[in-house]
N, C-alpha and C positions, 0 to 999 in steps of 0.2 A: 266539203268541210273536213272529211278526215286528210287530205292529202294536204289540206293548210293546215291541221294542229301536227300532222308527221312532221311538216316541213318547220314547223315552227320548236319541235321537241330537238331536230335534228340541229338546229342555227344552234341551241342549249348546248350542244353535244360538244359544237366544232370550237375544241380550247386543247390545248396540250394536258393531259392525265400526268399526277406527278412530279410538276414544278419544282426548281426549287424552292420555290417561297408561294404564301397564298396569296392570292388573286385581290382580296379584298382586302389584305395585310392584316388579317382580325391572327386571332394564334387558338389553336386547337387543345382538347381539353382530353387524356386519355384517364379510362380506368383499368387497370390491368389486376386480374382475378390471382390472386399465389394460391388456392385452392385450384384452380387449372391449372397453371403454371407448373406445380410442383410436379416432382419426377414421378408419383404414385398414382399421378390423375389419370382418368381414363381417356381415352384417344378420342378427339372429338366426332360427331357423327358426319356420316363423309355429306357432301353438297350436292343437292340434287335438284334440280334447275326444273321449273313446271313453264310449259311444257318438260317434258323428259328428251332426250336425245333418240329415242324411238321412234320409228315410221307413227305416223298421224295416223288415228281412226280414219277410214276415209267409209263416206256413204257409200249404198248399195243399190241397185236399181228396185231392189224391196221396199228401199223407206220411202221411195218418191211416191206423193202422192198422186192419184187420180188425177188429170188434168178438170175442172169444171165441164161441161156441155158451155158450146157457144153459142145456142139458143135455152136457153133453159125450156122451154116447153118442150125441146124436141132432144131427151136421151136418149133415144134408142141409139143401140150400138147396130154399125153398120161396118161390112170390111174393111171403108175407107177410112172411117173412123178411129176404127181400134189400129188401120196402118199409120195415120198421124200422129194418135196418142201415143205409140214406141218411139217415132218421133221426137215429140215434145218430150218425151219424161226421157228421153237421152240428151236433149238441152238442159233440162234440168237438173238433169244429176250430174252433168257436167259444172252446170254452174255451181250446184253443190259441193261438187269438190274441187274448184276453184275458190269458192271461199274458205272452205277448209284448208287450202293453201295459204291463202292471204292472212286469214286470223291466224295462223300458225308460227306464218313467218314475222307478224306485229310480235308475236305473246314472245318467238325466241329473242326476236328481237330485245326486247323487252328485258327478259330474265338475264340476257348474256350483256347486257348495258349493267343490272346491276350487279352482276357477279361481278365485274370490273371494277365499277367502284367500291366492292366490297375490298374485292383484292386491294384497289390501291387504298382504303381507310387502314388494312392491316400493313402497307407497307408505311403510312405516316406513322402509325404506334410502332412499327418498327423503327422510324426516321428517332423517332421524340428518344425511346427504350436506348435505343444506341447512344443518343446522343447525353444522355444522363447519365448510361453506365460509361460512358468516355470522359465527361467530369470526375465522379468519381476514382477513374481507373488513373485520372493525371493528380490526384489530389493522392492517393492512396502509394503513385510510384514516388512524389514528391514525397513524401513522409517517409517510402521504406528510402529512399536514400541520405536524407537527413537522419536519422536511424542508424543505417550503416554508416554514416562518417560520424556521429558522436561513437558509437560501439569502438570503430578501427581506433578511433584516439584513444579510446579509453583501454581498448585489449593492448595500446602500443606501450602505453603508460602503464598498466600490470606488467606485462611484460617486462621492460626494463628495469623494474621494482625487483619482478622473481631472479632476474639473470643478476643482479647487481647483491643480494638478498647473501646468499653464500661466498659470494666475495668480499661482505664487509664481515660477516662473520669469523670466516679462515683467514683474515689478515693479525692474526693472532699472536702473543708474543713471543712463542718460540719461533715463528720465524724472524722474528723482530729480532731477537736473539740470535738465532742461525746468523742474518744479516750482518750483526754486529760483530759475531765473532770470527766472519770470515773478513768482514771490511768490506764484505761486496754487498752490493742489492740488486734483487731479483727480478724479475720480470715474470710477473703468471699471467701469460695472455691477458685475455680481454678484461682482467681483473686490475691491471696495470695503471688503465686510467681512472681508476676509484680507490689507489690507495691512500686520499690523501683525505676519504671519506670514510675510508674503514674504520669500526671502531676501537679495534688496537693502536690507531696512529690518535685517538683522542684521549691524551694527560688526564690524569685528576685532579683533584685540587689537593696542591702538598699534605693539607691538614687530613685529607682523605687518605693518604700513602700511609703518614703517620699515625694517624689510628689503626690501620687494618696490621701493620707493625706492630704494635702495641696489642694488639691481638693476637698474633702467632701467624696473620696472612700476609700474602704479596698479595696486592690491588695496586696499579702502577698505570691502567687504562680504563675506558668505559668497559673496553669487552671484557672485562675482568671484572666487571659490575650489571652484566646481562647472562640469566640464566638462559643458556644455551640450547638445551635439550628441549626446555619448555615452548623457546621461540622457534626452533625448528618444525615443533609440532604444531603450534601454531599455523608457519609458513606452509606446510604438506595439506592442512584443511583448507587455507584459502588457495594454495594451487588446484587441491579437487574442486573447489567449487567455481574457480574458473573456467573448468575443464568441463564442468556443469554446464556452464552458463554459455561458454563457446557449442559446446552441442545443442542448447537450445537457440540458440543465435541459427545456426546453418538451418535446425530446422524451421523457426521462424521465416528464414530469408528462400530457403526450399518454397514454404507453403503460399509466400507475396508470390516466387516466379510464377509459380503453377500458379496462381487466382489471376495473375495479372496478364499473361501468358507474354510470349514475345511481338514483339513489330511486327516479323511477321505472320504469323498465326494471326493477329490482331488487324493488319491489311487484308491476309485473305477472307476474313469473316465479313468486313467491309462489302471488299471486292463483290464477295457471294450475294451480299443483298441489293448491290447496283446492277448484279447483275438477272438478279429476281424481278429491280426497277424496270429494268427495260424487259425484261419479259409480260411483265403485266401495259407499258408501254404500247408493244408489238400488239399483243391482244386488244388493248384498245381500239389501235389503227387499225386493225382487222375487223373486226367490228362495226365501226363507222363506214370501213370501205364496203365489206361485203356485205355485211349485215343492212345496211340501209339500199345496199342495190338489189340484193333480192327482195330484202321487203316492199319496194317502191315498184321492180317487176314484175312480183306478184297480183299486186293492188293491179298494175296496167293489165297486167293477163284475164283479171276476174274484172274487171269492165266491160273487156272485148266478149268475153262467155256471157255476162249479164245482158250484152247487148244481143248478142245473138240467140240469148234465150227470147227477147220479147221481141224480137222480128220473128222466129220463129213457132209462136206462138202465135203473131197476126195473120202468118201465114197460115198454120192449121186452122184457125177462126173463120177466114178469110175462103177457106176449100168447103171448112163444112156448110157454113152460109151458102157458098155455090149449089152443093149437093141439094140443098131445098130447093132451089128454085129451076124448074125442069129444063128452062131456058138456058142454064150455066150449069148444068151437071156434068157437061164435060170439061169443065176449064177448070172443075175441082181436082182434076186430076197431073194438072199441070205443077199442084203444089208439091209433087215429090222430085222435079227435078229443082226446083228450086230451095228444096230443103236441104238436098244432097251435097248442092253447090254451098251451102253455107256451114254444112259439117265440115267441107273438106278443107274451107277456109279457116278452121282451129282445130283442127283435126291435132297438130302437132304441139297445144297450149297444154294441156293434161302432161303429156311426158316432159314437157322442159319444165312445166312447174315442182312435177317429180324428183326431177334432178335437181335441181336452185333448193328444193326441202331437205335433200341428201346432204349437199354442201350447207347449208343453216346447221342442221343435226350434227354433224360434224365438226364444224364450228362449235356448237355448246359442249359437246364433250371434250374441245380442248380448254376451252374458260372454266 
């Protein structure tokens, strides 16, 4: 019955670890702790699989008990006696620690199945964690770049406000004047094509000319109706606070790069946890492979010891029953060659089941 419920845990087992999608199409539910999470938390405590990865307690020819007398009326100990019972209780501590192999290799078995699907539950919370800070990271790069094109318009639009700003100002009337009295007109670079914006080239309204006449002033343009010194100053506070504003802008668009980091920084981090996928992958299939053939070896190893403990038990039974009867006291004696003959036929089960627990133990300290 155990090797039908092995065989029946094992049929559970054989499915790919890791899918892209779940098997049942149901959708998985994570809670994720920000008290662990965060930079300050303590390191969690390391995993430590029971059995342990250490050599197995194995029994000792101390714990075996007493074989029973195979009359019970008749204990006395006799030489042939006490040479069958070293015997038997070497059958049996053989089998002793052939099931302490076998239980050993179910339990690693066992423990290194659910380290696996431990592993692969933290790599789905990884799958689900990625895949929500990857929304996030497209929602957050789609913003900073809607962001930096209204910004670029708008810095392009100050811009040509400040560069145009002192060009409409110095179009002023003494060069208007200079102009007029050489008969030539000027060309000041870039300021050339906005003189027809400047506000020396905007008339006032005659009645305007004629009052400030009548006052003792020339007024003959708008810039001859903007105080000058006051709008300059003006213009010098909002040039510094664009100059503000463009340094909080780089650092703004500084702290998106860094949060968001690049393609590829943001590939390789990928890369790294398909590449953890198929690491806990591999461990699975190692697993299933080795781990269910030694445990299925072992189990065959501690049948063949079980069985030659109670043949060799009918056989001591079998000797000392002779020894009573004065007829057959000598054919009691016949049971050491046939005991010997059945050591030597598992004589090599004990060390290969040693070695198959090496490689199990082995096995769990890579899981």
């Amino acid at each position: 019955s155990n090797k039908s419920s092995g065989d029946s845990s094992d049929q559970r087992q054989q499915y790919s670890i890791l899918g892209p999608t779940e098997r049942s199409g149901s959708k998985r539910l994570f809670l994720f702790s920000k008290r662990a999470l965060s930079e300050g938390a303590p390191e969690p405590p390391i995993c430590t699989l029971d059995p342990s990865p250490d050599p197995l307690t194995m029994p000792t020819l101390s714990d075996m008990p007493t074989p029973p007398p195979a009359v019970p009326s008749e204990s006395k100990a006799t030489p042939l006696r006490m040479a069958l019972e070293v015997y038997e209780r070497q059958f049996m501590l053989d089998m002793a620690k052939g099931r302490t192999y076998a239980d050993g290799a179910d339990l690693r078995l066992a423990a290194c199945r659910k380290c696996v699907s431990e592993q692969a539950v933290i790599a789905y919370a990884l799958r689900a964690a990625v895949s929500n800070l990857a929304d996030h990271r497209a929602g957050a790069s789609r913003e900073r770049s809607e962001f930096r094109s209204e910004f670029m318009d708008a810095e392009s639009s100050h811009y040509m406000l400040f560069k145009k700003f002192e060009a409409r100002l110095s179009w002023s009337g003494e060069s208007v004047e200079g102009e007029r009295e050489s008969g030539t007109q000027s060309t000041i670079g870039p300021t050339s094509g906005i003189k027809s914006d400047s506000l020396g080239n905007i008339p006032l309204h005659p009645s305007l000319v004629s009052a400030a006449r009548s006052a003792g002033r020339v007024m003959e343009s708008l810039l001859d109706a903007v105080p000058l010194e006051r709008e300059r100053a003006w213009a010098g506070k909002c040039q510094s606070a664009r100059e503000r504003l463009a340094t909080s802008f780089q650092e703004l668009d500084s702290a998106f790069a860094s949060a968001l980091g690049t393609s590829v920084s943001w590939n390789d981090e990928v890369q790294g946890d398909l590449n953890c996928e198929e690491a806990i992958k591999s461990l699975f299939a190692e697993v299933e492979e080795v781990g269910v053939r030694i445990r299925n070896a072992q189990a065959e190893r501690l049948a063949i010891l079980t069985s030659n403990h109670t043949k060799a038990t009918m056989i001591v039974s079998t000797a000392i029953k002779n020894e009573l009867d004065s007829e057959r006291s000598l054919a009691a004696n016949s049971a050491f060659p046939d005991l010997e003959v059945l050591a030597k036929s598992s004589s090599n089960i004990i060390p290969s089941m040693e070695s198959d627990d090496f490689i199990s133990a082995e096995l769990s300290k890579r899981v």
